[in-house]
N, C-alpha and C positions, 0 to 999 in steps of 0.2 A: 753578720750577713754581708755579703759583697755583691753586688750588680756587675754581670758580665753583660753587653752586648754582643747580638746571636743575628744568624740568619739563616736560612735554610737554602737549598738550592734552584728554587722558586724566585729570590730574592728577596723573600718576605725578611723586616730586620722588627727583631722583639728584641727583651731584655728577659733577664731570668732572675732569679736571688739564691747564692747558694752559700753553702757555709764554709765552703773555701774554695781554692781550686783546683784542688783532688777532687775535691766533691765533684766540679764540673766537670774534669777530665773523666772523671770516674762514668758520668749518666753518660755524656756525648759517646763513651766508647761501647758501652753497651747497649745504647741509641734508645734510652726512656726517653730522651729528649725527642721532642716532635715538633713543629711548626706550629702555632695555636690559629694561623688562618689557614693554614691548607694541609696540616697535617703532615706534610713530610719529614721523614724521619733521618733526612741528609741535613744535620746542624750545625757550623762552625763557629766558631768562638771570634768574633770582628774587634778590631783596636777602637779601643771607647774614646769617645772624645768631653767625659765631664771630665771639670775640675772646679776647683774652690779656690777664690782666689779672697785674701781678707783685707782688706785698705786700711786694718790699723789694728793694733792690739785690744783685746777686751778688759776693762777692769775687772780687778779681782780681788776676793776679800783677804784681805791684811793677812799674812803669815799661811795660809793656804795655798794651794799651788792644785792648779784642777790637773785629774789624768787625764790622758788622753780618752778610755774608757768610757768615764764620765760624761762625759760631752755626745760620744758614738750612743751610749745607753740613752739619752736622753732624746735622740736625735732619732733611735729608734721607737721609742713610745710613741713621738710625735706621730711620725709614719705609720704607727700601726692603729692609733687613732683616727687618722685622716684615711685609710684604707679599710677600717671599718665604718664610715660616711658613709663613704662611696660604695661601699657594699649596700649600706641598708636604704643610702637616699635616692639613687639614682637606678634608672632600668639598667639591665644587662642587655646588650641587644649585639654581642660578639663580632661575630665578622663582618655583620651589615653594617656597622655605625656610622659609614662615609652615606650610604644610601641612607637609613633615616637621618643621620644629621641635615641632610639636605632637604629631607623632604619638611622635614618640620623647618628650616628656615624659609622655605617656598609655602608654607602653609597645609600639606596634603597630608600631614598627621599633626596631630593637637602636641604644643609646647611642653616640653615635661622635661627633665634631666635623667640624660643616658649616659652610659659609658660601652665600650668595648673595643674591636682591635681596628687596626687599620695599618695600609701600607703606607708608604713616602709618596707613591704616586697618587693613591684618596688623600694624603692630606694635602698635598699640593692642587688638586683637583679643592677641598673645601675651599683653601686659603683664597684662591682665585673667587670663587664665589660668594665670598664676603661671612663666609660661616667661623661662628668665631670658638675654637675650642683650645684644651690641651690637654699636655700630656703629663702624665702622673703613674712613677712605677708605683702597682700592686704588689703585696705582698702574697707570696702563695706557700700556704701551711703547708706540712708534710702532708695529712692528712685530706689535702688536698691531689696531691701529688696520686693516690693509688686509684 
């Protein structure tokens, strides 16, 4: 799976997971792709700004030598572990989550653990209010996708 960062012509910027990028050339041309906070179906592919950076080499066991494979498989479990959590512990609460995040830091809904989407400009709107969150790509099954 590879993480493209997106955005639509809203401004809104998501992330997606696809399995290559045919694949993403492939939806954005035939425009499956859509916005997940407003829906619009104008989506471009933006220059990502992660990277890994490693401060030293990992030991490894005598006469072995890990593939690169290895490491991405294992890197995947994790993530799809930590993405079925957050599926099952935390609310959905989609395109509101800058509005209830706040309200429950203000008190005006009871404390509980949410997720869902937000722009740059609610989270810079939280950050200012002292609301303490973050960001975590999702994994989205194909079976999710139709």
């Amino acid at each position: 799976m590879i993480i493209f960062d997106l955005a639509c012509s809203n401004g809104h910027n998501f992330e997606g997971w696809f399995e290559s990028l045919a694949d993403l050339e492939a939806q954005l041309n035939s425009k499956a792709l859509v916005c997940p906070v407003c829906n619009d179906a104008v989506v471009v592919r933006r220059p990502s700004t992660f990277g890994v950076v490693r401060s030293r080499p990992e030991p490894q066991e005598a006469g072995r030598r890990e593939a690169p494979g290895d490491r991405f498989a294992e890197a995947l479990e994790h993530l799809k572990a930590l993405s079925e959590a957050l599926e099952t512990e935390f609310v959905d609460v989609g395109a509101g989550f800058a509005d209830e995040a706040l309200k429950i830091h203000y008190g005006a809904s009871p404390r509980r653990k949410i997720r869902g989407l937000s722009t740059g400009d609610q989270e810079e709107t939280l950050r200012k209010e002292g609301v303490e969150f973050f960001k975590v790509p999702m994994l989205v099954r194909k079976n999710q996708l139709s």
